[in-house]
Phi, psi and omega in degrees: 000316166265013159310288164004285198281348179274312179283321162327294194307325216260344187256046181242126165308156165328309182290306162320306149007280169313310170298301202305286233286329190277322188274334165310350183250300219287311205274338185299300196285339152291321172291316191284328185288346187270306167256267189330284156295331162293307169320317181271345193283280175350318202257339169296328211231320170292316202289338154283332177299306184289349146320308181306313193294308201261359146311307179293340201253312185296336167294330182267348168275337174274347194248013215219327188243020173234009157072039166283159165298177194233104155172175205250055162240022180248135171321312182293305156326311166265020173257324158266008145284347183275055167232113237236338170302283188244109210244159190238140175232168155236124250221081174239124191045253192256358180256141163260141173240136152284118166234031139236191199261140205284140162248005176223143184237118165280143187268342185239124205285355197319294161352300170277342165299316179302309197282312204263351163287341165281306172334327177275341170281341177275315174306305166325319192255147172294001214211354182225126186254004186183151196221134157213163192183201177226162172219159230220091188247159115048069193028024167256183174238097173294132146290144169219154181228134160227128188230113181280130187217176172240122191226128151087030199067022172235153190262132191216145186246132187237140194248128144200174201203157154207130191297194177280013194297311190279348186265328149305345169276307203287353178264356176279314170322316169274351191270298165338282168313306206260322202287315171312262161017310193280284177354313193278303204288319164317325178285309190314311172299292200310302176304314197290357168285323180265297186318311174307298175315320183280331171275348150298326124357260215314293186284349157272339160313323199295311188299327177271339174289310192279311182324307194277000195254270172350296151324309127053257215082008178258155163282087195246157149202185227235111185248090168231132161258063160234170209226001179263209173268016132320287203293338164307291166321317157343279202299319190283338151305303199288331165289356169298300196278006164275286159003269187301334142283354159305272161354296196299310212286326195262331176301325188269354219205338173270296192307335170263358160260031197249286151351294188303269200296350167276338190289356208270290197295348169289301151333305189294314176291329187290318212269326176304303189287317177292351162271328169290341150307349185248322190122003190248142172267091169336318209249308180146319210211153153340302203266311219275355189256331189305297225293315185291328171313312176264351175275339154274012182261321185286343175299330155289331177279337142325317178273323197257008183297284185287344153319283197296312184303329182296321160254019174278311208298318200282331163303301203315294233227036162235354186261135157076359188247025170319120122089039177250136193239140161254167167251128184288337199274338160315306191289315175294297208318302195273347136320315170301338187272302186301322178290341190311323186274346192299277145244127176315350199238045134266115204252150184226156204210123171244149197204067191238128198273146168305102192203121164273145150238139181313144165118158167329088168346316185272321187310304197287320188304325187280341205258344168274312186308324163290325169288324190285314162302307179293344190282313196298338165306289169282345165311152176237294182234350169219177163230153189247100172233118172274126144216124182250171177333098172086337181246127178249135169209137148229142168271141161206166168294026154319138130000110197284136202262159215271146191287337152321313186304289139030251196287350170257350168351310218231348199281149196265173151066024159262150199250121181327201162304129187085338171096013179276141136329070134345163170225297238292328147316313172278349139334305202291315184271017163273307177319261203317325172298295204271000147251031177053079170231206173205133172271158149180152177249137164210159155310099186252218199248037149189029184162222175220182165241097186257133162217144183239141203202152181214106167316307182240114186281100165337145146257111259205141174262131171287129144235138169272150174301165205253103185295144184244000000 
């Protein structure tokens, strides 16, 4: 059942949300007022009648046990009698005495027939000195107190009553104080409780209006001023949607120079093979027209190379690799080998310590490799590879790169030097992201630095990684 209502709760709009919890507080707040506070209201109002009564009643019990006389030529008698409220008697055996001038007239003896059979069970009994409660007279309601004492050696019961006239004032007094009060303060919680909900409402409306406008295709925008985690949210959609349109303009602007560059070599190889089918060598020869021919096919394949890995690499190095270590000094040695021959009068100097890092052996080998292709672009004379615990750095004597440059480095679909689309860098922070490591390029005192790095080192079961 409360799964139900929870799920029920949850396929309600905010706003509806909002309307349930204020009328479930509304119906809450009626019920306490209803059971709960009335019931105490009650007891509160007895319990003050009988306070009053035995405050009042205590002056005629010091003067009842100090064998004063009794009658209203005593000082103490006529000063309680002017009490219009309350009235006091004294109860010996089957007689009543007043001893104020009375404030209620019974049409019936029942009342007193009530005080004095009780009166006679308290002189009786041992063990109970005072009795009160309430009766039902003539359609009215009585408070009544009876307190037993001893005066002049005789056991004497002093009575006293009052209708409900004082307990009807005093609960409109209290229901004033206190039931309003609440009342006020509970609407006061309640409205500043919906101004709050709403002004959240609003600005996720908002938010929700420009998503589905985006989705779209329109050019909209997002006006929220709040500094909380709205206005955070806020902010981080718009720089999403500056980011994915960044993104789109420079992915549309790679792909026609992708274009550009497979039609050159697609040409070239179309326009080669059809003179050697006729009989004409472009190239001077035979070999020398093949050899162009195949250095443009491998450069297409080079390209669609880094295209298809570029959408491979986050399966390659998230399937299957729980708690699989490459050893980096195995994977550089054999980059450093291969790379050697790219150019000779690049001299390369290592400094690599025995050290695994998580992920997949071909995911790091392609992502040095990719570091390694860009340091051999711009190296002037040497490349540099350090490697410690967690930390990978290669250096090379490059062009020191513009601090704009930086920071777009790693971004898929920006475009490099010259104005080429590079992939191999967004390889490279795919590789490092999805085993939770970090890439970043800076600027040293002769050249740059690409390093891969991890702050805090997982703990990790050695597998070794799998060459791929």
């Amino acid at each position: 059942m409360p799964n139900s209502i929870g799920k029920y709760f949850k396929k309600l709009s905010l706003t509806q949300q909002v309307l349930m919890i204020i009328l479930l507080m509304l119906i809450f707040l009626a019920l306490f007022f209803t059971f709960f506070m009335n019931k105490n209201i009650e007891v509160t109002i007895s319990n003050q009648m009988y306070s009053v009564m035995d405050s009042r009643q205590k002056p005629i019990i010091s003067a009842l046990e100090a064998n004063e006389p009794v009658d209203f030529e005593n000082q103490l008698f006529q000063y309680l009698s002017t009490d219009s409220i309350q009235t006091n008697c004294l109860i010996e055996g089957d007689q009543i005495k007043f001893l104020t001038i009375p404030a209620h007239e019974f049409k019936t003896m029942e009342f007193y027939d009530f005080l004095i059979t009780h009166a006679r069970a308290l002189v009786a009994s041992t063990s109970q000195n005072e009795s009160y409660g309430t009766i039902r007279v003539d359609d009215g309601t009585y408070y009544y107190l009876m307190e037993k004492c001893v005066s002049n050696g005789e056991k004497v019961v002093v009575a006293s009553f009052m209708d409900d006239t004082y307990a009807s004032e005093f609960r409109s007094s209290l229901i004033d104080s206190t039931v309003y009060v609440t009342v006020v303060a509970f609407s006061l919680i309640l409205m500043i409780l919906m101004l709050w909900a709403f002004s959240i409402i609003y600005p996720l409306n908002q938010i929700r209006l420009y998503i589905s406008q985006i989705k779209q295709g329109k050019d909209v925008e997002l006006n929220i001023n709040r500094e909380d985690e709205i206005g955070d949210v806020a902010h981080e959609l718009i720089s999403m949607k500056e980011e994915l349109t960044k993104q789109e303009k420079s992915k549309e602007e790679m792909i026609h120079n992708i274009s550009h560059d497979l039609k050159t070599p697609i040409a070239t190889i179309k326009s080669y093979s059809e003179s050697i089918k006729d009989g004409i060598y472009p190239y001077g020869d035979l070999e020398s027209s093949v050899d162009v021919i195949l250095d443009n096919a491998q450069r297409l394949e080079d390209k669609v190379h880094n295209l298809l890995y570029l959408n491979r690499v986050e399966y390659l190095i998230t399937s299957d690799c729980e708690g699989v270590v490459t050893n980096m000094k195995e994977v550089v040695e054999q980059v450093v080998l291969n790379s050697a021959v790219i150019d000779p009068d690049i001299r390369l100097e290592t400094d690599v310590e025995e050290v695994f890092f998580d992920g997949l052996i071909e995911a790091w080998r392609v992502a040095i490799e990719n570091i390694m292709e860009n340091a051999f672009r711009y190296a002037k004379s040497y490349i540099k590879i350090v490697v410690r615990e967690n930390d990978l750095r290669i250096y090379n004597d490059g062009p020191k790169m513009p601090e704009d440059r930086i920071d777009t480095l790693f971004k898929p679909y920006e475009k490099g030097e010259g104005g080429r689309f590079g992939l191999g860098l967004s390889i490279v922070s795919k590789v490092t992201k999805a085993n939770n490591y970090q890439v970043k390029g800076y600027n040293t005192e002769d050249g740059v630095c690409f390093r891969i790095y991890r702050d805090k080192p997982h703990k990790r079961t050695i597998k070794r990684g799998r060459k791929g």
